[in-house]
C-alpha positions as CSV (number, residue, x, y, z in Angstrom):
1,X,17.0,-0.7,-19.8
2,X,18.7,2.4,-21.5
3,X,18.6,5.3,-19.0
4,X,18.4,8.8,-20.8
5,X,20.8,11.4,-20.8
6,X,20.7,13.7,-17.8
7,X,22.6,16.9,-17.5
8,X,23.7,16.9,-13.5
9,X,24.9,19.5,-11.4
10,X,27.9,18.3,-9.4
11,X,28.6,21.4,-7.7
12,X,26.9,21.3,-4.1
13,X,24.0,23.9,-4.6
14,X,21.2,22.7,-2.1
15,X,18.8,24.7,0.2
16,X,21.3,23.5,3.3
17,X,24.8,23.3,4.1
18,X,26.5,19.8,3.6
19,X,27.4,17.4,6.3
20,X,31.1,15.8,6.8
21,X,28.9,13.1,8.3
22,X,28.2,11.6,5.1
23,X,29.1,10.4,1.6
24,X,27.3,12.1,-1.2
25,X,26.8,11.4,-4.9
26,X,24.3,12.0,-7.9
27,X,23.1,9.4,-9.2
28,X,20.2,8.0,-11.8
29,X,17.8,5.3,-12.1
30,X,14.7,4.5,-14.6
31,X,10.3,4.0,-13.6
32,X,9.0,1.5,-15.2
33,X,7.8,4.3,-18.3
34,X,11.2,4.6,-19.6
35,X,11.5,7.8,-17.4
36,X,15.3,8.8,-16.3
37,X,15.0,10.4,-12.0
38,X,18.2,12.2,-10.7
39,X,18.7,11.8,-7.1
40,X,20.9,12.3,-4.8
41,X,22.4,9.7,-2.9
42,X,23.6,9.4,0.7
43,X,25.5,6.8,2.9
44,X,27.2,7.5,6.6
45,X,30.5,7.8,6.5
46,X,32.2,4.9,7.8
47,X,29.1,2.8,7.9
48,X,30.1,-1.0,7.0
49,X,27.8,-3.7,5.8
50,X,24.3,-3.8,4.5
51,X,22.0,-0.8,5.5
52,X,18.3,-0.1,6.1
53,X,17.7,2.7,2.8
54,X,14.6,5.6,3.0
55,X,13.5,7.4,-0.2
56,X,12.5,10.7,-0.1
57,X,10.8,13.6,-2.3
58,X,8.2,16.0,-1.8
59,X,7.2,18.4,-1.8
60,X,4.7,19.0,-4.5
61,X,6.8,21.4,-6.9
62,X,9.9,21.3,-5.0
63,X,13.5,19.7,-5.9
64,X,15.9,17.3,-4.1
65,X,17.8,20.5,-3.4
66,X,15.1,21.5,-0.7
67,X,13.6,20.4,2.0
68,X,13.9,16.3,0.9
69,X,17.2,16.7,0.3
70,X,17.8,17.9,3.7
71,X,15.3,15.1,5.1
72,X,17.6,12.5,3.5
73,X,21.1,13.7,4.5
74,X,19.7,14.4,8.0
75,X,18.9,10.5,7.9
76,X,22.0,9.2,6.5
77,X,23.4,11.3,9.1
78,X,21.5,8.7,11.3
79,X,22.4,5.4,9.9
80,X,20.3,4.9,6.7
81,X,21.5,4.9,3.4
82,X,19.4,7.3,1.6
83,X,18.1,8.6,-1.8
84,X,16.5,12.5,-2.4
85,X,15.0,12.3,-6.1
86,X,13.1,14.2,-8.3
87,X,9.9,13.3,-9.4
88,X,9.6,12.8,-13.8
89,X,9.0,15.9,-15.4
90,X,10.6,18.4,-13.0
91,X,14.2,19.3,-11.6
92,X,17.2,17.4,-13.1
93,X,14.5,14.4,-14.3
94,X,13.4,13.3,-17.0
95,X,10.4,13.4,-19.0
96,X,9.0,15.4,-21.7
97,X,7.0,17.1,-21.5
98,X,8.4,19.1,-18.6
99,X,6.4,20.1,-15.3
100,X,3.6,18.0,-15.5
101,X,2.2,15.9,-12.6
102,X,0.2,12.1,-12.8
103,X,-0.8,10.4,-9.4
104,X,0.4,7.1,-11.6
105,X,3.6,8.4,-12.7
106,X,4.5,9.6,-9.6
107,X,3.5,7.0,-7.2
108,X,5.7,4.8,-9.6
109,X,8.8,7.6,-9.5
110,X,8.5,6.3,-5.6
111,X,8.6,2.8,-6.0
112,X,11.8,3.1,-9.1
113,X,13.2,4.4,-6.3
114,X,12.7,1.3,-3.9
115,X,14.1,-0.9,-6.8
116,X,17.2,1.6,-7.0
117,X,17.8,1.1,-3.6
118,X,16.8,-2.6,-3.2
119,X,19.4,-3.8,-6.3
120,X,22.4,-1.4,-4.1
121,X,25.2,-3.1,-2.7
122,X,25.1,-1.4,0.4
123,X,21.3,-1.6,0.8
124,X,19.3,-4.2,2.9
125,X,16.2,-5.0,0.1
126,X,14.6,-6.0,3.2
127,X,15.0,-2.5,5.4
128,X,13.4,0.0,3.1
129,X,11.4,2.6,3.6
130,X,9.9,6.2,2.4
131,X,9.3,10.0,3.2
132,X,7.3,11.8,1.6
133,X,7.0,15.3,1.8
134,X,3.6,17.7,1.3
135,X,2.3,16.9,-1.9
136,X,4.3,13.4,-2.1
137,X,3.3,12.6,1.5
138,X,0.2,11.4,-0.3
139,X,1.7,10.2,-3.6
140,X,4.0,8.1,-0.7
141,X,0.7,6.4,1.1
142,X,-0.6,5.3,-2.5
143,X,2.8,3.9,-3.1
144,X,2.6,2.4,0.3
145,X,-0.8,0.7,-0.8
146,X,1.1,-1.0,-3.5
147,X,4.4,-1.5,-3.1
148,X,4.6,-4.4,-0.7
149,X,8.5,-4.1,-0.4
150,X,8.1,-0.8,1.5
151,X,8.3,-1.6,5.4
152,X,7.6,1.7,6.8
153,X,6.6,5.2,5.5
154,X,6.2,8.5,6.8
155,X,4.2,11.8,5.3
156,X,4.8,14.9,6.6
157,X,3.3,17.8,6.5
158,X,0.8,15.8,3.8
159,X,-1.3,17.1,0.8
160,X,-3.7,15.0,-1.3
161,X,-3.4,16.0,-4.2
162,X,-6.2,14.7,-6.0
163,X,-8.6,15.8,-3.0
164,X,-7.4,19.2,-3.3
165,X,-7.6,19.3,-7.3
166,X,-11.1,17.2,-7.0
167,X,-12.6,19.4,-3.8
168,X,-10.8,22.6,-3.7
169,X,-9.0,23.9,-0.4
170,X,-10.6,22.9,2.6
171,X,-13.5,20.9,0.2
172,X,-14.6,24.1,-0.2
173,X,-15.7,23.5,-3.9
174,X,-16.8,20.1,-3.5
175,X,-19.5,19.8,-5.8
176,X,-20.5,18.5,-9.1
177,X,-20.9,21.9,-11.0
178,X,-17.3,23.3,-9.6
179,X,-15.6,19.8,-11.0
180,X,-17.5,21.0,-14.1
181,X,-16.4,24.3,-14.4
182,X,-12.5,23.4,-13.3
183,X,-12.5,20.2,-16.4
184,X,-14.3,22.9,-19.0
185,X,-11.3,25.7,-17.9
186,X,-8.8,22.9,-18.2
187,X,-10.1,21.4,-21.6
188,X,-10.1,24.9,-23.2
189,X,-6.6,25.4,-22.1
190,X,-5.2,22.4,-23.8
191,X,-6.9,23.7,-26.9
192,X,-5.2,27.1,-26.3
193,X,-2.1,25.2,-25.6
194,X,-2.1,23.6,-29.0
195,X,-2.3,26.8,-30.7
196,X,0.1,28.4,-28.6
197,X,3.0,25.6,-29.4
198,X,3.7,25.8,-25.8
199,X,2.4,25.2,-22.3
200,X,1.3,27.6,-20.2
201,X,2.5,27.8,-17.0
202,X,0.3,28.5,-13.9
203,X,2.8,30.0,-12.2
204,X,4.5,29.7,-8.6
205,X,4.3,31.0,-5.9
206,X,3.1,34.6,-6.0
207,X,5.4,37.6,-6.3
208,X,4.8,40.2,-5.4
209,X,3.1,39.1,-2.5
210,X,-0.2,40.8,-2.0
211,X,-0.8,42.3,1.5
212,X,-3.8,40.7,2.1
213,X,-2.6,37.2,1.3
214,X,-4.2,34.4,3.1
215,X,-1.5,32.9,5.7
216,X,-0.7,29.9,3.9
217,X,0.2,31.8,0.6
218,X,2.5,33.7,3.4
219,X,3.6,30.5,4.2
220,X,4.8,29.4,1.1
221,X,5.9,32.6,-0.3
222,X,8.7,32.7,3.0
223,X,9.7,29.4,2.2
224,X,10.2,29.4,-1.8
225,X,10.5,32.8,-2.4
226,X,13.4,33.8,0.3
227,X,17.1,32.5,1.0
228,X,15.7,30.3,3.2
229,X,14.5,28.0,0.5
230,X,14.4,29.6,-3.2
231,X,16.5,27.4,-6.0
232,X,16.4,28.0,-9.4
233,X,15.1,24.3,-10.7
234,X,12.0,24.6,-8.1
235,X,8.6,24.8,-9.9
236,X,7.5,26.4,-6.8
237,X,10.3,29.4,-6.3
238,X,9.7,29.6,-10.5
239,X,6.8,29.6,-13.4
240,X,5.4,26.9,-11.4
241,X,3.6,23.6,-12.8
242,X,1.6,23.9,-16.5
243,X,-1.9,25.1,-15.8
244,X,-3.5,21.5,-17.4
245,X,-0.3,19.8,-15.5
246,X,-2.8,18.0,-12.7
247,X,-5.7,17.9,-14.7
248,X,-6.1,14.0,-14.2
249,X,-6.2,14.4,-10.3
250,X,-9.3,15.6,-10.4
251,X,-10.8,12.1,-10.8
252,X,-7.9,9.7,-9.5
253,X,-8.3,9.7,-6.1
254,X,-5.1,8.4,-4.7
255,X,-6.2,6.8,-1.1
256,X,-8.8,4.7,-2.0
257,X,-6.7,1.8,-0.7
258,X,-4.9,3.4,2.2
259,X,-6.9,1.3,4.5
260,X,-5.1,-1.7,3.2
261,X,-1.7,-0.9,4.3
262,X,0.0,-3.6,6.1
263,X,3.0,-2.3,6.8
264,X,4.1,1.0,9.3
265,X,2.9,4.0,8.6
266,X,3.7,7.6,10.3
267,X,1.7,11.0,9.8
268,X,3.4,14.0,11.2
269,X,1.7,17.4,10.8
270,X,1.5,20.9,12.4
271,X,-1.2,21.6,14.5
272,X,-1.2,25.5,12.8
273,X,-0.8,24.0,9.3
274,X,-3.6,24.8,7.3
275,X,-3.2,21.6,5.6
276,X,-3.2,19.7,9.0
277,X,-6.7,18.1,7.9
278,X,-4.9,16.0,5.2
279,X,-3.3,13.8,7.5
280,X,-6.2,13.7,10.2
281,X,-8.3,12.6,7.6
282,X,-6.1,10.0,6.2
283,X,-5.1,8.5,9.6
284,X,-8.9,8.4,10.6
285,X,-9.2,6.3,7.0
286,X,-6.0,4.6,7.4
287,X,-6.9,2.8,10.7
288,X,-10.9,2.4,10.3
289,X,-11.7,-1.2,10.7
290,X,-8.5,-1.9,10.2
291,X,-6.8,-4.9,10.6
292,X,-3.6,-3.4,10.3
293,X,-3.6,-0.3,12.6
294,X,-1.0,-1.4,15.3
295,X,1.3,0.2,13.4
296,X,-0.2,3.3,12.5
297,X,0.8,6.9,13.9
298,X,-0.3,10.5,13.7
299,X,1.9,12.7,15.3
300,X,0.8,16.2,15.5
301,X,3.6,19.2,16.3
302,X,2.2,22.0,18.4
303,X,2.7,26.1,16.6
304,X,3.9,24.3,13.5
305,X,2.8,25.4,10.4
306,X,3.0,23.8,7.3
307,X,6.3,24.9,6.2
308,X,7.6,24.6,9.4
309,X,7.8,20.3,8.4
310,X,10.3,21.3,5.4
311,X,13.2,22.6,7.2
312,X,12.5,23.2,10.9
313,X,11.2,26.8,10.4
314,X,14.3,28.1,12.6
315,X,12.2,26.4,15.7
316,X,13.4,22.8,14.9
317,X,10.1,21.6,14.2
318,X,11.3,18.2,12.6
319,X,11.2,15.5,14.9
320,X,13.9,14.3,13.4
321,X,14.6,11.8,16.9
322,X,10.9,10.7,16.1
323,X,11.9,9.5,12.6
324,X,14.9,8.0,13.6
325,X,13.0,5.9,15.9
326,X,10.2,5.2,14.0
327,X,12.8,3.5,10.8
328,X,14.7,2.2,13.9
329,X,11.7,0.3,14.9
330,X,10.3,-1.3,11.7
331,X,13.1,-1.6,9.3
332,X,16.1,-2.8,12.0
């Protein structure tokens, strides 16, 4: 399969400092639509023999150079070879054209990833697993649900994205008329689009940000807009995704089978998120007459708010020990 031309950056410019711990190296590997993912990849130092291997990505408008980036060195750090990518369409990936989003697509990007790291000579095919991170902590259940080759996955700090295109925040626009009204605003715009020549984007994060913000626009605003987590190839810190980029969500629900899931799953979420619902939903679902709900977890982190899950929030909120154990466990 012919991979597509990537420009990488090989200078070290993540979101966190790197670790002596640890080899590093960019790297690149195809889905299954002819799409080209960079990643970045991560092996201990010193380590010899075949290892257990995690994916990672997330969150939903973020790049490797964030907060999954850090998940993964943090892990490698830990014993486990492991791969950060970005998702088709944004950061150093592929795809054209650029910063859209498909539940398909991406759930796919997850499992390329899994046959990256099953075909690598220092990977164990049968020690894999996956994080996903916000908006791929979901995208990482659906590909859970299918992808019998992963042995355990975690979501943290979890969105579902079709639920929140579908229902609005909170399901606060849950109804047949307000699905109406977002698919006629999104159908206009792709005419408008057309004419245009380009995509419009819907923007990022806002900025300025508005004093009377609702806490979780605060939220995201001190994560992607600051030191502590701007970069320039974030959708998020940037011009954001194309306003008709989800559009498809809004009738793909991406759970349906969660319930299903054989293999070890762990939810980890901050009681103060206000995205918290997400996973206490999806664990309720997950392990409802359930043959399979031995091995299912929802670990909820007390004052942590949702970006607290993507690089500690200077408190540490990562249970970091917690995922160590929890890979330990069900791929060793």
């Amino acid at each position: 399969m012919k991979l597509e031309a990537l420009k990488l950056t090989q200078e070290w410019d993540k979101t966190f400092p790197k670790s002596d711990k640890v080899e590093h190296s960019k790297v690149t590997f195809c889905n299954r639509y002819g799409i080209t993912l960079a990643a970045d990849l991560y092996i201990p130092r010193g380590a010899a023999g075949k290892l257990p291997a995690i994916a990672v990505s997330g969150p939903f408008g973020a790049v490797k150079e964030q907060c999954s980036g850090l998940y993964a060195q943090t892990m490698a750090e830990r014993g486990f070879v492991t791969l950060a990518f970005d998702p088709s369409f944004t950061g150093e990936s592929g795809g054209n054209v650029r910063y859209m989003a498909s539940s398909d697509i991406n759930t796919e990007d997850f499992m390329a990833a899994v046959d990256f790291l099953s075909l690598h000579e220092r990977v164990d095919p049968e020690r894999i697993g996956i994080i996903g991170i916000c908006g791929w902590g979901g995208m990482a259940l659906n590909a859970a649900a299918l992808d019998t080759r992963v042995k355990a996955t975690v979501a943290a700090t979890m969105y579902d994205m079709t639920r929140v295109n579908a229902k609005g925040y909170f399901d606060s626009a849950d109804s047949e008329e307000a699905r109406y009204q977002a698919k006629a605003a999104m159908c206009a715009q792709r005419l408008a689009d057309l004419k245009a020549g380009e995509y419009k984007l819907g923007g990022g994060v806002v900025d300025p940000l508005p004093e009377d913000a609702p806490f979780f626009v605060k939220d995201y605003y001190d994560y992607y807009k600051t030191p502590r987590g701007y970069h320039a190839r974030s959708l998020n810190s940037n011009g954001g995704w194309n306003v008709i980029g989800c559009e498809s969500f809004i009738n793909q629900p991406i759970l349906r089978y969660s319930n299903e899931i054989r293999s070890a799953v762990l939810l980890i979420h901050g009681d103060k998120a206000h995205s918290c619902y997400f996973s206490r939903d999806a664990y309720a679902d997950m392990v409802r007459d359930s043959k399979y709900a031995d091995n299912k977890e929802l670990m909820i982190i007390p004052g942590a708010v949702h970006t607290d899950l993507y690089d500690g929030g200077g408190k540490d909120a990562i249970p970091f020990d917690k995922l160590q154990s929890f890979f330990t466990t069900y791929l060793c």
